[in-house]
C-alpha positions in Angstrom: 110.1 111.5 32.0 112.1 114.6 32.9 115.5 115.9 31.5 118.1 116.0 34.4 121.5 117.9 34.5 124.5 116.7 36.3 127.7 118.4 37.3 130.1 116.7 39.4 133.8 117.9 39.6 136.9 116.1 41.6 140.2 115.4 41.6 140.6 112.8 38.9 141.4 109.3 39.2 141.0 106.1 36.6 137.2 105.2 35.9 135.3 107.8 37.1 133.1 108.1 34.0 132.5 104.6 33.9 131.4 104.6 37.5 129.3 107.8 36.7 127.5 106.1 33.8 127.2 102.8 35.4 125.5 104.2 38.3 122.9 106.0 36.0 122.4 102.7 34.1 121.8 100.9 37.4 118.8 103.5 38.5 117.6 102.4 34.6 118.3 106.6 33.3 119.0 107.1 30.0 122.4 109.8 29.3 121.3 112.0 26.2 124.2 114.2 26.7 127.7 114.1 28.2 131.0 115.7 28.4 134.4 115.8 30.6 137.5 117.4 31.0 140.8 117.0 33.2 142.4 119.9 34.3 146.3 118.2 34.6 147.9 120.8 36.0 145.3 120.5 38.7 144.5 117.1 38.6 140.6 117.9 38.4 138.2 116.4 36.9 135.0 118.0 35.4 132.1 116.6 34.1 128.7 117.1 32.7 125.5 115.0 31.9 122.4 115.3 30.6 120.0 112.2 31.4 116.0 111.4 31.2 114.6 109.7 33.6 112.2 109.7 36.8 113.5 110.7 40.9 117.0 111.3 40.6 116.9 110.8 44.4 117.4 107.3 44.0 121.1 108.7 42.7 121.8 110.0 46.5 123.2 107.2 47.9 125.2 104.9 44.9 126.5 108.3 43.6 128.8 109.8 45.9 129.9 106.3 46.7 130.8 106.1 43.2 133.1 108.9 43.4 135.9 109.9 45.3 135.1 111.6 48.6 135.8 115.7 47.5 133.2 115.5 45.0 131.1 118.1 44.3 128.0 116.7 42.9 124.8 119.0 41.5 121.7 117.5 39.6 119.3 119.6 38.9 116.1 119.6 36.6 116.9 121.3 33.5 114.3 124.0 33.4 114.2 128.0 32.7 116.3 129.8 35.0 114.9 133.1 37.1 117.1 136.4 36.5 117.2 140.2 37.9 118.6 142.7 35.3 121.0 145.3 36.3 121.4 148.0 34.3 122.3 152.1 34.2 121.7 154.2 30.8 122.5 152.3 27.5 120.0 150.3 25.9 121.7 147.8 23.8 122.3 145.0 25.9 119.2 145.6 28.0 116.9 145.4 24.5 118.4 142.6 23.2 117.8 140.2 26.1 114.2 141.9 26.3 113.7 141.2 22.5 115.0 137.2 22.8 112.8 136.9 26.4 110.1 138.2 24.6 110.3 135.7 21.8 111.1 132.4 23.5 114.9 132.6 22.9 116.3 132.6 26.0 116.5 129.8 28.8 115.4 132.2 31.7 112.6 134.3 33.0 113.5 138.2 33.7 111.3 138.3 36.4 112.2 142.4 36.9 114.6 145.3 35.8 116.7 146.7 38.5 118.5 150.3 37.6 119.7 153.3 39.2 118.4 155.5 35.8 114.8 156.0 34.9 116.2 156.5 31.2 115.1 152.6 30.7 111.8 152.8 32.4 109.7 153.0 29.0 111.8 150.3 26.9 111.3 147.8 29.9 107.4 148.3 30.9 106.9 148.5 26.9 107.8 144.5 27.3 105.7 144.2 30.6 108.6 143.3 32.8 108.6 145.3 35.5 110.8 147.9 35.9 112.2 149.1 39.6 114.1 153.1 40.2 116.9 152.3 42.8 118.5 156.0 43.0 122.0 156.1 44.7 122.4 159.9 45.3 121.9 161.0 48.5 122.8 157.6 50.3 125.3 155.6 51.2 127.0 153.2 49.2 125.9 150.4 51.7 121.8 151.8 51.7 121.9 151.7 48.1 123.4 147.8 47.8 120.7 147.1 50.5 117.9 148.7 48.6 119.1 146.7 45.6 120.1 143.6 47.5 116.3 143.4 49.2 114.7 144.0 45.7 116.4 141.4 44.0 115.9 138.6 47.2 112.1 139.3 46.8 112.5 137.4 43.3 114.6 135.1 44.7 116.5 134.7 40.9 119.1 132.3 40.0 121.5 134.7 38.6 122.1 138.4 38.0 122.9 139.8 35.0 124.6 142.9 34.7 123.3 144.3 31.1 125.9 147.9 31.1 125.6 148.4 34.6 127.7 150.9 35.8 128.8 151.3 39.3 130.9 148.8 41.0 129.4 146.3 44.2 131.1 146.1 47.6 133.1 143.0 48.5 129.7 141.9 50.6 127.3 142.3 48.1 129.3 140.1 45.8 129.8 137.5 48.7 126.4 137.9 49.0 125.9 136.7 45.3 128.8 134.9 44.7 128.8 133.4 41.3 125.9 134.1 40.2 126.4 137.7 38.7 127.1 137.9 35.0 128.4 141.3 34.1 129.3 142.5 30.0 132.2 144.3 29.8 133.5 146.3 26.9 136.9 145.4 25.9 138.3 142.1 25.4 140.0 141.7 29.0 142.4 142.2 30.3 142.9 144.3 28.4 141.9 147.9 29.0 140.0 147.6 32.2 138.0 150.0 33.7 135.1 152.8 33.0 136.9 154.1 28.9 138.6 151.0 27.5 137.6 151.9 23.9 138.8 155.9 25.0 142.3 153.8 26.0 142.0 151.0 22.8 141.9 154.7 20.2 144.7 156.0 21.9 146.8 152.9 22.0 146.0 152.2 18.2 144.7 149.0 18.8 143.5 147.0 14.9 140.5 144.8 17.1 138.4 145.5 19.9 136.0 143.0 21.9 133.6 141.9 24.5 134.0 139.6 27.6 131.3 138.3 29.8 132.9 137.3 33.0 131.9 136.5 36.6 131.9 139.3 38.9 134.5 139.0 41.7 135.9 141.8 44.3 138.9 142.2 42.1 137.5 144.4 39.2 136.7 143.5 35.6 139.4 139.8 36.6 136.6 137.4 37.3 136.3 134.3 35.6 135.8 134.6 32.0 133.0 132.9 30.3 133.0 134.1 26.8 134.5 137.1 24.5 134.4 137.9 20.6 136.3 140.5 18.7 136.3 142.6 15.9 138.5 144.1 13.2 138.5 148.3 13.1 141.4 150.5 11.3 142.7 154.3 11.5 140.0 155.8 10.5 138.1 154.4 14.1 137.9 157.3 16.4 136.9 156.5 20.4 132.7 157.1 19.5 132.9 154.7 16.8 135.0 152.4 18.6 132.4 152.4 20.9 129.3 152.6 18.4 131.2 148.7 16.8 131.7 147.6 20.1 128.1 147.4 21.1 127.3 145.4 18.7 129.8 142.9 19.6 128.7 143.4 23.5 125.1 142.1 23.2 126.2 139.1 21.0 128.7 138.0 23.8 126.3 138.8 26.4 123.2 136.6 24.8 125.8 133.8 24.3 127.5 133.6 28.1 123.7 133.5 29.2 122.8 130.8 27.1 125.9 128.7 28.6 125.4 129.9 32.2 121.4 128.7 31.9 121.9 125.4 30.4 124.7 124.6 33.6 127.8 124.3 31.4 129.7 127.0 33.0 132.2 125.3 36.0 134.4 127.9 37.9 137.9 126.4 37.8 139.8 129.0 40.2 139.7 132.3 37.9 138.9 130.3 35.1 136.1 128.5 33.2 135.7 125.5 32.2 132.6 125.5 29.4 130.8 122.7 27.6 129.4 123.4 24.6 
């Protein structure tokens, strides 16, 4: 038998998880894992299942009938998910997810390295992944998003992750990707967006700084937020030490919006999440 994953979200009504759960029971599949939420200000439901059982295509038919008729229904096979790195000059993030692929602890392939530096090259091909030079001076914006666009189709991955990438994509190339790019970013949003936030977080005194992994949308650094983390620093912080902390921080939040995003527990609710844990 095979582990199964199902996501359905609606608007809500009386009964739907025992009409979800009965229809599983019917087609004799066993639910090892399941969780729901109601967004009432919406008047949404969300809901996610883990089941065991053989041809969840017998589920086509009794499902959706089950449910009410805007449903959005996904079952998938709970397996290793295929990813594209992103990435320009710093190494933390990048080495972190290369250090957990290498050793079985993350739920994905990294089926290549995309970046516009060669600073990374040797770090990358020393973990046998391989490792692709997309330059962007001398072109366009658009020839260098097509470059990068047709490298990462050829690996056809489920999602992109953005490990300290640095430049910022064209409203097509994140339609072209939408919700499916992960990008770090290095403040705890939203505050201090942008390219400096730990520059603006000295100046501004600040007593934490953080990490959010978020969703890329066309409105900068304001996508859905999947996960952030924090910690405590004092007076004696200046902006490179800020920054030195921070990393830290960043690959921890990174490793853990993944780990949600590969297992399907991550449901876009507008600009927000809604996360099962």
């Amino acid at each position: 038998m095979s582990t199964y994953i199902m996501r359905i979200d609606c608007r809500d009504r009386k009964g739907i998880i025992h009409a979800v759960t009965g229809v599983l029971l019917k087609h004799g599949f066993n639910i090892t894992q399941n969780g729901e939420f109601v967004d009432r200000e919406r008047k949404h439901f969300f809901m996610r299942t883990e089941f065991t059982g053989v041809n969840p295509a017998t589920l086509s038919t009794d499902m959706p009938d089950a449910l009410p008729r805007d449903a959005n229904i996904e079952i998938t096979e709970a397996r290793r998910k295929d990813i594209v790195v992103l990435a320009t000059k710093e190494p933390h993030c990048l080495g972190d997810l290369l250090i957990r692929h290498a050793f079985g602890e993350m739920n994905a392939r990294i089926k290549a390295v995309l970046s516009n530096q060669e600073r990374l090259r040797q770090l990358v091909e020393s973990f046998d992944i391989p490792y692709f030079f997309v330059p962007h001076e001398g072109v366009s914006r658009d020839e260098h998003e097509g470059q990068v666009a047709a490298l990462i189709d050829k690996f056809a991955p489920d999602h992109i992750v953005l490990a300290k990438y640095m430049r910022v994509f064209t409203p097509a190339f994140v339609t072209r990707y939408k919700n499916r790019i992960v990008n770090i970013h290095h403040s705890f949003l939203p505050a201090f967006t942008g390219s400096n936030p730990y520059t603006q977080a000295y100046e501004r005194g600040v007593k934490i700084i953080g990490a959010t992994a978020h969703f890329i949308t066309n409105d900068l650094d304001e996508g859905p937020i999947i996960t952030q983390d924090v910690i405590h620093v004092d007076h004696s912080y200046g902006p490179e030490e800020m920054r030195q902390a921070g990393r830290d921080v960043e690959k921890v939040v990174l490793a853990r919006a993944l780990k949600l995003v590969f297992e399907n527990r991550v449901f876009i609710n507008g600009n927000k999440t809604v996360i099962f844990e």
